[in-house]
Backbone bond lengths (Angstrom), bond angles and torsions (degrees), N, CA, C in turn:
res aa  C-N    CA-C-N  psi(-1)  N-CA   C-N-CA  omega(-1)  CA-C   N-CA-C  phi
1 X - - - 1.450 - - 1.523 111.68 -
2 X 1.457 113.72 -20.87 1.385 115.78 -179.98 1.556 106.89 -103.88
3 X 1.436 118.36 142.82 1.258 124.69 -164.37 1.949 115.63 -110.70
4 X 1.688 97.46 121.17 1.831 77.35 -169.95 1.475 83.17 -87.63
5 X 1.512 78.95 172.05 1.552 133.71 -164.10 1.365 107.18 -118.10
6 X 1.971 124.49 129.75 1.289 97.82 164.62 1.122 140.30 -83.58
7 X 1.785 128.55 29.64 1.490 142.02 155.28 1.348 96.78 -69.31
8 X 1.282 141.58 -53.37 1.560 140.92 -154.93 1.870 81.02 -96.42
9 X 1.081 139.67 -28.91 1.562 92.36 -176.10 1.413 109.19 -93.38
10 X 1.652 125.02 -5.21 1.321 108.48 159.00 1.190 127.82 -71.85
11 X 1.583 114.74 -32.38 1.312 109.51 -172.15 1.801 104.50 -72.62
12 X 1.318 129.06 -19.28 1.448 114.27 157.36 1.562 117.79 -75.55
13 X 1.012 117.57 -3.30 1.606 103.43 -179.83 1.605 97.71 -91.76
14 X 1.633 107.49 -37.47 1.618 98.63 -174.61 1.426 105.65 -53.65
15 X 1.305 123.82 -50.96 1.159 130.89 -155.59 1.615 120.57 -106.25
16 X 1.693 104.18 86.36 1.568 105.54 -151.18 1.339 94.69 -82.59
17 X 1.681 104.40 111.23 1.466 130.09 -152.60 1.719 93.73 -127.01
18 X 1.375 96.79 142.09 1.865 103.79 147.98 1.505 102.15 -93.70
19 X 1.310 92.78 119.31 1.631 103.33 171.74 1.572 109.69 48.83
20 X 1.171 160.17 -134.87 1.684 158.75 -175.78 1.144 86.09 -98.57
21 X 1.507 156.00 50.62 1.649 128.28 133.37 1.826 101.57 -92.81
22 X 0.917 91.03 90.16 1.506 90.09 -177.31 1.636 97.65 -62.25
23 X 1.490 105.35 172.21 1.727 128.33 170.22 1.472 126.71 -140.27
24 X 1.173 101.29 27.72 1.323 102.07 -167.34 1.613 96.89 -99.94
25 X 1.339 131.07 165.24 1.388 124.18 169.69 1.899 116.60 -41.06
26 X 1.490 102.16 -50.72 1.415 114.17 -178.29 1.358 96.49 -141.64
27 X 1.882 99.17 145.50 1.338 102.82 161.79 1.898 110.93 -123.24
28 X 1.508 100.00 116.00 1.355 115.37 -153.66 1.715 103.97 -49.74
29 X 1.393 102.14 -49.34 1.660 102.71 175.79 1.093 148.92 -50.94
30 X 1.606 97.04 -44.73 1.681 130.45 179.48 1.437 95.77 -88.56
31 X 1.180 105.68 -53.21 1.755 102.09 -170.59 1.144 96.15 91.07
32 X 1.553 147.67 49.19 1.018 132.54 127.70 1.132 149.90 -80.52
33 X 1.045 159.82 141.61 1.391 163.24 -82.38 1.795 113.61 -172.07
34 X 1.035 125.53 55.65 1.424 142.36 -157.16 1.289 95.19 -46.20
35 X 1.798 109.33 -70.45 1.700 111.25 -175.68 1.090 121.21 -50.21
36 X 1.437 122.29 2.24 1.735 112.79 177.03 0.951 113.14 -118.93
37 X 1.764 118.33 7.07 1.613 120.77 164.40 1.335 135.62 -26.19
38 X 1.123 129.67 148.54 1.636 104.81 -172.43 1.501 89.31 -167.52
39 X 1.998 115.30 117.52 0.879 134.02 179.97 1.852 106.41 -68.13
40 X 1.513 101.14 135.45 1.731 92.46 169.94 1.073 111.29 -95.64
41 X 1.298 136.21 11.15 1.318 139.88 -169.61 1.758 116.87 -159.26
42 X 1.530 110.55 98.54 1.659 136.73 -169.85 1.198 103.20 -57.43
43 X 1.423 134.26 -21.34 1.635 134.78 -168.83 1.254 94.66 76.58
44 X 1.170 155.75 26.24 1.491 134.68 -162.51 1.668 98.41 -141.27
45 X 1.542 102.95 -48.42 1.653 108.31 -154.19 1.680 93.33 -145.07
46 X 1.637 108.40 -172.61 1.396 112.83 -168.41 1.858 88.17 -135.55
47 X 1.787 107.62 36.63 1.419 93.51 159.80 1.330 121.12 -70.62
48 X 1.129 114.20 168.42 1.580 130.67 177.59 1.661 106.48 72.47
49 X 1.085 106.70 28.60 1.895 110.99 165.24 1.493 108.98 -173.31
50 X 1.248 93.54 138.68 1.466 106.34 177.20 1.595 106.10 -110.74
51 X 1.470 109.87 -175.65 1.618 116.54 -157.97 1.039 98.99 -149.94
52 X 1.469 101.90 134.52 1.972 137.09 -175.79 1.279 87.96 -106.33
53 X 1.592 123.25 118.20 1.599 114.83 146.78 1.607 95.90 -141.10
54 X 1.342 115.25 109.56 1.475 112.45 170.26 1.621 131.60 -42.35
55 X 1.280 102.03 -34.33 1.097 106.02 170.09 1.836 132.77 -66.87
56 X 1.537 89.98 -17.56 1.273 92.10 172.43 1.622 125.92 -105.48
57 X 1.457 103.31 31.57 1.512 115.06 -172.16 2.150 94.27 -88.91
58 X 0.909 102.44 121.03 1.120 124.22 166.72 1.758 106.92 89.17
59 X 1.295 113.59 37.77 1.592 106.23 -153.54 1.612 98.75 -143.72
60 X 1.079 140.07 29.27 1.306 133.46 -159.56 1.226 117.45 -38.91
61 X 1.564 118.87 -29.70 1.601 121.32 159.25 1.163 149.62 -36.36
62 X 1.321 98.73 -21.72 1.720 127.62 -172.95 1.659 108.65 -63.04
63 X 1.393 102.32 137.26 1.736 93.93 175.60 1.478 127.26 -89.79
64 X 1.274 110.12 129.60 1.526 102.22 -160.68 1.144 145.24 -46.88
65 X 1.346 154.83 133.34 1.820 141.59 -157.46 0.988 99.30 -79.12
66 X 1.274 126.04 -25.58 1.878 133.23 -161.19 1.635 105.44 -133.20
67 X 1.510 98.75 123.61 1.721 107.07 162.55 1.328 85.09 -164.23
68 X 1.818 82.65 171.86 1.426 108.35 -177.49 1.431 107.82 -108.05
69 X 0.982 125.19 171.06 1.406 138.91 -164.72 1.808 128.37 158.85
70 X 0.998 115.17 116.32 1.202 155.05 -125.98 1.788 103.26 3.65
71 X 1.292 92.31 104.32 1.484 99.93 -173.21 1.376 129.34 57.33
72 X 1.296 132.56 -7.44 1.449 144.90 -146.81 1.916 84.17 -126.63
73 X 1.433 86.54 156.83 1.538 115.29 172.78 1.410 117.30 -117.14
74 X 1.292 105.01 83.32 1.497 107.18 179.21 1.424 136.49 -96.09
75 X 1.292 110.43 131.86 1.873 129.70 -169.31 1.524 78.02 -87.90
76 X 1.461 113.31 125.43 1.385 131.41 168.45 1.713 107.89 -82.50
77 X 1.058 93.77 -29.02 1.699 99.78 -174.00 1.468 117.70 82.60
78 X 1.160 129.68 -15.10 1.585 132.40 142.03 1.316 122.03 -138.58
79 X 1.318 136.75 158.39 1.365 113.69 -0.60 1.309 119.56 -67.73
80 X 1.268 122.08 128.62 1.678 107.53 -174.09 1.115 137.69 -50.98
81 X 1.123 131.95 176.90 1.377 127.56 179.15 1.307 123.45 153.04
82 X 1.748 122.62 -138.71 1.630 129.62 175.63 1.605 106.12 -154.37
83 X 1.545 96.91 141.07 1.226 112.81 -174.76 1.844 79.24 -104.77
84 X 1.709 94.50 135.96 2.015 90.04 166.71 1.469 117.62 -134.25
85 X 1.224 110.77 139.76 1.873 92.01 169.01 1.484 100.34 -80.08
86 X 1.482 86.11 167.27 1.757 106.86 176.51 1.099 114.67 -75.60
87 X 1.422 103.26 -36.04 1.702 109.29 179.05 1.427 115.27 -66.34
88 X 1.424 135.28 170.67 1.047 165.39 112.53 1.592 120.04 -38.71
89 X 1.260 105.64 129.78 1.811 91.71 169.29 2.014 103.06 -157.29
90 X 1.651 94.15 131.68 1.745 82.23 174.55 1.859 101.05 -142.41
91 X 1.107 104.41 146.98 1.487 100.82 179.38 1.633 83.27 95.41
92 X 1.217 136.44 111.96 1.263 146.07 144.61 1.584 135.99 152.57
93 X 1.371 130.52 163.04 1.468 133.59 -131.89 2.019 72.15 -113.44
94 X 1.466 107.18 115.42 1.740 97.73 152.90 1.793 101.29 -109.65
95 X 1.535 98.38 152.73 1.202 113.62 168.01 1.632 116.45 -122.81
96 X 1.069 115.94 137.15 1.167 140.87 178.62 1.802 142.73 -135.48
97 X 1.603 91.94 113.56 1.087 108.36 -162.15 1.652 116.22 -90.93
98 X 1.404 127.67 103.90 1.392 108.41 -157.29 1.509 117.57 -145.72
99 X 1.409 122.09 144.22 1.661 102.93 165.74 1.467 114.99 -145.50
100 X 1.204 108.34 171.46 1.895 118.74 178.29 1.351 81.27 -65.11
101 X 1.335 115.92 140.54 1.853 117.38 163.94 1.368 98.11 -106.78
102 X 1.188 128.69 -15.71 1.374 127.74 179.76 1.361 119.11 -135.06
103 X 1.201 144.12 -119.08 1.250 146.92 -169.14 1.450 105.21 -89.76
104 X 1.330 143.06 110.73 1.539 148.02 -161.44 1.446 102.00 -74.46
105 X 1.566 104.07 129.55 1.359 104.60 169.52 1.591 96.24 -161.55
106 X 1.201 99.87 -114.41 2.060 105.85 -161.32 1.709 105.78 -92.85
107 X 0.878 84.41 151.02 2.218 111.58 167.65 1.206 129.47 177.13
108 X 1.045 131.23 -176.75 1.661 116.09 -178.32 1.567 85.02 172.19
109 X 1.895 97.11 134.41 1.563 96.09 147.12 1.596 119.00 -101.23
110 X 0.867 99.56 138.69 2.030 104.37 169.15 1.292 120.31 -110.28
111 X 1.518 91.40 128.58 1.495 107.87 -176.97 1.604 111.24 -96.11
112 X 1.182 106.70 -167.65 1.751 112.52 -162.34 1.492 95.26 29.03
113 X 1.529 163.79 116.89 0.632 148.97 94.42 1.655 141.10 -22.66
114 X 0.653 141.37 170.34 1.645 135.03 161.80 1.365 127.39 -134.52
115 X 1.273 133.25 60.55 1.412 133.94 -136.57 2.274 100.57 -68.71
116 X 0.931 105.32 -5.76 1.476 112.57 -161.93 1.883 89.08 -92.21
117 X 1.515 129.66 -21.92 1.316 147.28 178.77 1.218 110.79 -104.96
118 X 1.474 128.30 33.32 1.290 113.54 -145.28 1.788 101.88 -92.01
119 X 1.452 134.42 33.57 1.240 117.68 -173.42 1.630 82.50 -175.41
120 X 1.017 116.60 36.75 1.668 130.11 -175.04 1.484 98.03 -67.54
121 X 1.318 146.35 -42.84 1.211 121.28 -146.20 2.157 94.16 -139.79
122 X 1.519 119.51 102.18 1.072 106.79 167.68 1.951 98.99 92.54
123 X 1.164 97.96 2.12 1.654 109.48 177.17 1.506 103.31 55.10
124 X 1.218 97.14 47.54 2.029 101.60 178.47 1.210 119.79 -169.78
125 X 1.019 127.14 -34.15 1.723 130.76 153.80 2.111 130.68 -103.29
126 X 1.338 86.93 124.11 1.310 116.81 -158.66 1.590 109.02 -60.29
127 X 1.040 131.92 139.18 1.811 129.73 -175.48 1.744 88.80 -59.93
128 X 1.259 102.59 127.48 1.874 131.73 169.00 1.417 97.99 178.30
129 X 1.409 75.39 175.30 1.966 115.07 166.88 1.427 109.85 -96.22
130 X 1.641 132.83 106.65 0.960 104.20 -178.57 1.742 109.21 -124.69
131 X 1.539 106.64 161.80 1.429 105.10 -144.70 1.691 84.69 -112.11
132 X 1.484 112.84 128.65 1.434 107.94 -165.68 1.267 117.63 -82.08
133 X 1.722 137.16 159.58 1.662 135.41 166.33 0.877 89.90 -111.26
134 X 1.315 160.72 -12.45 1.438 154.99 -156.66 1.578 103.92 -38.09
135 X 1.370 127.24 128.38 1.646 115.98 -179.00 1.887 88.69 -60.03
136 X 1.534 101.65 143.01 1.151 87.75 164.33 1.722 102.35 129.52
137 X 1.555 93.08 -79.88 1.447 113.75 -164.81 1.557 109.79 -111.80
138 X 1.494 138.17 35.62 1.152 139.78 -137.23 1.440 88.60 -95.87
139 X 1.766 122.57 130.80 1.426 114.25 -173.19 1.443 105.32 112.69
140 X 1.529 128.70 -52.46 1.553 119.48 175.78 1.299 132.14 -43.78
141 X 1.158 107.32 133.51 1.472 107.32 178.87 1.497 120.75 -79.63
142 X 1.432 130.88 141.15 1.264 129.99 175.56 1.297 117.93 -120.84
143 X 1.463 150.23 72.42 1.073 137.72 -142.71 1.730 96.23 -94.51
144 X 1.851 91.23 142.23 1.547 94.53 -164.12 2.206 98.98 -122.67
145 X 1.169 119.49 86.75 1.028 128.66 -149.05 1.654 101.74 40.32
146 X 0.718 121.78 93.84 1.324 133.07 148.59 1.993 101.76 -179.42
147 X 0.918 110.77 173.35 1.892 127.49 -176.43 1.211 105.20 -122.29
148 X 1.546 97.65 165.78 1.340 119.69 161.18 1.665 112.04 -175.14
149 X 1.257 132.36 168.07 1.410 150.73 176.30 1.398 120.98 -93.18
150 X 0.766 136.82 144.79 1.239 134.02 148.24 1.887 122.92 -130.53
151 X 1.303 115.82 171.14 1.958 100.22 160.01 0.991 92.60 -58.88
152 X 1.343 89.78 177.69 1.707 132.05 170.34 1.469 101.36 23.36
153 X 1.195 123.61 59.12 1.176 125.72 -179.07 1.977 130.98 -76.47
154 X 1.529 93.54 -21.67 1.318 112.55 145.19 1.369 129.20 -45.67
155 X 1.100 130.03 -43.12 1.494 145.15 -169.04 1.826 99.63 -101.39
156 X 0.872 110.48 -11.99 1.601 105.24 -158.89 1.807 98.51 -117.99
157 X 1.611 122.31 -11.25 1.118 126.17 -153.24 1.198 114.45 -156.41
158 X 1.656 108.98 102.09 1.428 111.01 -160.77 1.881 106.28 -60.54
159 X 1.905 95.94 169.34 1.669 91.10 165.77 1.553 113.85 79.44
160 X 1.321 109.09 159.08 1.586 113.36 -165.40 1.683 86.77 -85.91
161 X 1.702 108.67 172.55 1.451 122.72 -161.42 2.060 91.69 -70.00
162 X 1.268 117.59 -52.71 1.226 127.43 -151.84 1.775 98.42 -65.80
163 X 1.714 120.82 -1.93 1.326 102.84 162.57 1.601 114.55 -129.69
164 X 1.777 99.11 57.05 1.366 102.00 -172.43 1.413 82.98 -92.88
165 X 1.472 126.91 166.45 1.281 140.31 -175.54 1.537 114.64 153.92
166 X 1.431 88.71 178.63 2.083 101.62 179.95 1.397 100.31 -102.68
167 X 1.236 120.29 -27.85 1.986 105.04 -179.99 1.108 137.12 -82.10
168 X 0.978 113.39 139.59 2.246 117.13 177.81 1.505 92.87 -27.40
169 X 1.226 87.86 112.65 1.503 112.63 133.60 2.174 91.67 106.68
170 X 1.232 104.29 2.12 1.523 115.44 156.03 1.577 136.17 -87.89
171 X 1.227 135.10 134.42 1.687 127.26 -140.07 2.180 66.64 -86.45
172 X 1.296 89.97 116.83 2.026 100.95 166.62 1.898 108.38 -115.98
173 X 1.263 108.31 -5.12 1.782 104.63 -156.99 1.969 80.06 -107.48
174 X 1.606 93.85 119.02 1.583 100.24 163.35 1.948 115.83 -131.36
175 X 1.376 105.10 109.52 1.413 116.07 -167.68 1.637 119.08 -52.66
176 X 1.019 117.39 114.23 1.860 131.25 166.26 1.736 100.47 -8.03
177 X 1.263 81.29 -178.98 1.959 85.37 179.32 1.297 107.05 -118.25
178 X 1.653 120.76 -6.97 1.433 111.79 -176.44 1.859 90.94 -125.61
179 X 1.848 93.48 175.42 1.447 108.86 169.00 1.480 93.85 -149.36
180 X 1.539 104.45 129.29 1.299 117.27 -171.70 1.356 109.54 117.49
181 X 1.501 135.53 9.45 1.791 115.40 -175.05 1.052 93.60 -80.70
182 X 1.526 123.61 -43.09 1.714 95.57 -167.17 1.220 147.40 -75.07
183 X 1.333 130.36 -170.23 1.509 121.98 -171.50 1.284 89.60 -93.23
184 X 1.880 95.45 -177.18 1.229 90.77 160.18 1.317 139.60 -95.14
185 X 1.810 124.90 155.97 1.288 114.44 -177.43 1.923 123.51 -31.01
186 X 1.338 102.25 120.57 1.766 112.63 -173.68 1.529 116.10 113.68
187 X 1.569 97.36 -21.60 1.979 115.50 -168.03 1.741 99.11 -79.51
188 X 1.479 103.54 134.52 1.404 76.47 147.08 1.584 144.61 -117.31
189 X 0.937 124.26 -177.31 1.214 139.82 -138.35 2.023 105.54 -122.02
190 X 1.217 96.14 120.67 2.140 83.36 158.61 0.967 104.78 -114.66
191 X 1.373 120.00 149.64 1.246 148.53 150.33 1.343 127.12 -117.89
192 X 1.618 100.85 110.57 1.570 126.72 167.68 1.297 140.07 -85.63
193 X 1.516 108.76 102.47 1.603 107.06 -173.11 1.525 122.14 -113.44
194 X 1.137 116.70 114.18 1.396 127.00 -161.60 2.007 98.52 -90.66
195 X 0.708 127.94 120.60 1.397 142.30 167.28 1.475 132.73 -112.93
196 X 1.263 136.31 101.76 1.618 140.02 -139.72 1.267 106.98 -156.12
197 X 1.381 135.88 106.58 1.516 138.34 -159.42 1.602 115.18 7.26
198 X 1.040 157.05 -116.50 0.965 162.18 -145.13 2.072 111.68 -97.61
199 X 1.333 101.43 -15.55 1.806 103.93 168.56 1.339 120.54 -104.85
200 X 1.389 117.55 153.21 1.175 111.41 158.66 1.585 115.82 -137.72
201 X 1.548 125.65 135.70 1.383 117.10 -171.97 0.976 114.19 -134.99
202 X 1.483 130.32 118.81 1.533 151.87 172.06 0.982 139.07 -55.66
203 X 1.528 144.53 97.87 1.363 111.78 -163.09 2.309 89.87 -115.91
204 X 0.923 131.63 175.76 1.487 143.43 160.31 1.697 121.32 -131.49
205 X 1.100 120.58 111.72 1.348 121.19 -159.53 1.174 132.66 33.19
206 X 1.895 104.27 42.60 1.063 114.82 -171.31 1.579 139.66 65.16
207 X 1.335 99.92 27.44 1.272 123.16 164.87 1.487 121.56 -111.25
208 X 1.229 126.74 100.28 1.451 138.90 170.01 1.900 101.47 -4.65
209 X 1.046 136.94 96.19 1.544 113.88 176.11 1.432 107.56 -121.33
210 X 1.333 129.04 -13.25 1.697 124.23 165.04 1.387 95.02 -145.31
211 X 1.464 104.25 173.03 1.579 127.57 -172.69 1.524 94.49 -167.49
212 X 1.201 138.89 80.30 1.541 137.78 138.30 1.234 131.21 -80.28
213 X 1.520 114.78 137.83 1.665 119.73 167.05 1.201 103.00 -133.30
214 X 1.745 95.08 -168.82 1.794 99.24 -157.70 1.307 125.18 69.85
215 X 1.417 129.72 -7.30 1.544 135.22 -175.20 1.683 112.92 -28.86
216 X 0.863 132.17 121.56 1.496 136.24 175.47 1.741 108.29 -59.23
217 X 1.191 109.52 -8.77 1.523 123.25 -178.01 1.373 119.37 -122.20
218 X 1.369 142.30 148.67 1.205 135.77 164.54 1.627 124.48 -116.18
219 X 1.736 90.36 -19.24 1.724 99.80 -172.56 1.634 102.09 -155.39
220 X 1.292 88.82 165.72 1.571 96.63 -166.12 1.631 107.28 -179.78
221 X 1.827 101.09 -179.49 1.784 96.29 162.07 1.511 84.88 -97.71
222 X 1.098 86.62 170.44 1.656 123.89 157.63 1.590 124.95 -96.69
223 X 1.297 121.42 125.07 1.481 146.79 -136.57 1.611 102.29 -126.02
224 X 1.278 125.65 140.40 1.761 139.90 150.86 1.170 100.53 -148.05
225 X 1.682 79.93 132.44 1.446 118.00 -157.86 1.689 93.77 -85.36
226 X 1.279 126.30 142.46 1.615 140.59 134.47 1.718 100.13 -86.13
227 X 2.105 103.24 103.78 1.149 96.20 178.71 1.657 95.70 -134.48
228 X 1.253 125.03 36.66 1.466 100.09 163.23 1.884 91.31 142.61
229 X 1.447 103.93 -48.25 1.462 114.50 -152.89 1.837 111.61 -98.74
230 X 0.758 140.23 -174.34 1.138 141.14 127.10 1.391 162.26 -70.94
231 X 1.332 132.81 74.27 1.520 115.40 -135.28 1.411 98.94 -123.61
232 X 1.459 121.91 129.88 1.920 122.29 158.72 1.328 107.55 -80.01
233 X 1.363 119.03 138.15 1.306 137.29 154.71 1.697 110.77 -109.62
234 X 1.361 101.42 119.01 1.762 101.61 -171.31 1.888 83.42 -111.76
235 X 1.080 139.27 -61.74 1.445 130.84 173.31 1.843 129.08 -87.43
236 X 1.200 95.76 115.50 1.526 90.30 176.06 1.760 101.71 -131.90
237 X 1.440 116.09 107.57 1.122 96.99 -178.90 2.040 109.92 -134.26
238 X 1.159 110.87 179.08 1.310 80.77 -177.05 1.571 82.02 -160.34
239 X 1.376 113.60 135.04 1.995 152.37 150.56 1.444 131.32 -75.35
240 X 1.134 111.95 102.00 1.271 107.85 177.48 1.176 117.54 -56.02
241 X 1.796 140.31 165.32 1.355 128.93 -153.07 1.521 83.21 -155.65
242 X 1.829 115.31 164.92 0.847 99.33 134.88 1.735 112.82 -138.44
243 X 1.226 106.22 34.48 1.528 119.32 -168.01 1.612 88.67 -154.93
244 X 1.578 88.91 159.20 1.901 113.56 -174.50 1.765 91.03 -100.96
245 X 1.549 99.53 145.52 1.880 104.72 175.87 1.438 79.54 -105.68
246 X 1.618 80.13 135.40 1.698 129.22 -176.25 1.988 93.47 -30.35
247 X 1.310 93.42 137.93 1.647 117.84 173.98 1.071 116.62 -50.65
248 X 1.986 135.99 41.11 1.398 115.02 -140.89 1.789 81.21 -133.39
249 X 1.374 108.71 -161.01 1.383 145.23 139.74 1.116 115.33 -73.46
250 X 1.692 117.51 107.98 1.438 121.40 176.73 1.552 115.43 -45.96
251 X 1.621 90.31 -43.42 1.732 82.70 -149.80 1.582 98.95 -105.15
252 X 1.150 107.93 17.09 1.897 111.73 156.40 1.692 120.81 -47.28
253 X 1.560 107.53 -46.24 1.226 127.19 -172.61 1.758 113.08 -94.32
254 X 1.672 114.12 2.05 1.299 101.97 -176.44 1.838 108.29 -75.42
């Protein structure tokens, strides 16, 4: 449904990319920045993020939502909660490499985080934007006190405009634009999230699946959720940017 362009099929040939992680020194369009890539996840350990699970406040016994194991970064899916980096990050392309390892159900990464809000909504999810894996709905937006826009936002977003929002009891869940990106249950899956002052745009195996602006946020950590399911993450990496790749279908132009 999306039509390439030959600006988007050079800028994938320059940049011999899986899907928008480009590799080239620079990618003139996107403005990404290859040499300053920077994996959030070593395969080894779960430095550079710490973990919110309410349930494990006063309980040191509890078994962990997050470990690693054989190279992979795995969301156990309970006890619930958030895996967070320490860092901050705004202006940049994350990629994500991910799958149900077991029975498909819920996850989500969240961007802008807010670690100072960190149990803002339902005493368990932290003020962000978060971009859904849910089998199913992979790409939806969930805004968790924080906003955002999208088109046709009428059609895409339950409830009159005046109770769009991130708080209980505000319409926050706005549905992807496609059905069908994902693989199948066991496959995996990338997910590309482009983040650039005030937008953020989604693609899932290279299918266009959100486009929001206006974000009430611009920067933040970045968040995986323990929400129910089981999920491996073997790539998580993330590019600084300073431009959005063209509004299209990645893989129109491969």
């Amino acid at each position: 449904m999306f039509r390439s362009t030959t600006r988007l099929a050079a800028l994938l040939l320059a940049c011999a990319a899986t899907l928008a992680a480009c590799k080239a020194t620079t990618c003139e369009t996107c403005g990404g920045d290859a040499a300053k890539a920077i994996s959030l996840f070593d395969g080894k350990s779960l430095d550079g993020w710490f973990v919110d699970v309410p349930e494990a406040d006063g309980n040191p016994e509890i078994e962990p939502s997050f470990i690693v194991r054989d190279g992979k970064l795995v969301s156990k899916g309970t006890p619930r909660g958030h895996l967070i980096t320490h860092k901050s990050y705004k202006d940049y392309r994350l990629v994500v490499e991910y799958r149900f390892a077991a029975k498909p159900g819920n996850c989500g990464i969240l961007v802008h985080t807010d670690s100072e809000r960190l149990r803002a909504l339902y005493n368990m999810f932290p003020a962000s934007l978060e971009v859904q894996m849910q089998n199913g709905s992979a790409g939806d937006f969930w805004c968790i006190h924080e906003n955002i826009s999208v088109p046709n936002m009428a059609e895409r977003r339950k409830g009159p405009p005046e109770n769009y929002g991130g708080k209980q009891g505000q319409s926050r869940h706005i549905r992807n634009l496609t059905d069908g990106s994902e693989n199948k249950p066991g496959e995996w899956n990338t997910m590309v999230i482009e983040a650039l002052g005030d937008k953020i745009r989604v693609w899932v195996n290279g299918d266009l699946v959100n486009d929001g602006f206006g974000c009430t946020a611009s920067e933040g950590q970045i968040s995986l959720q323990a929400e129910g399911s089981e999920v491996e993450v073997r790539k998580m990496e993330l590019t600084p940017i300073t431009g959005l790749a063209p509004a299209k279908n990645l893989e129109d132009a491969r």
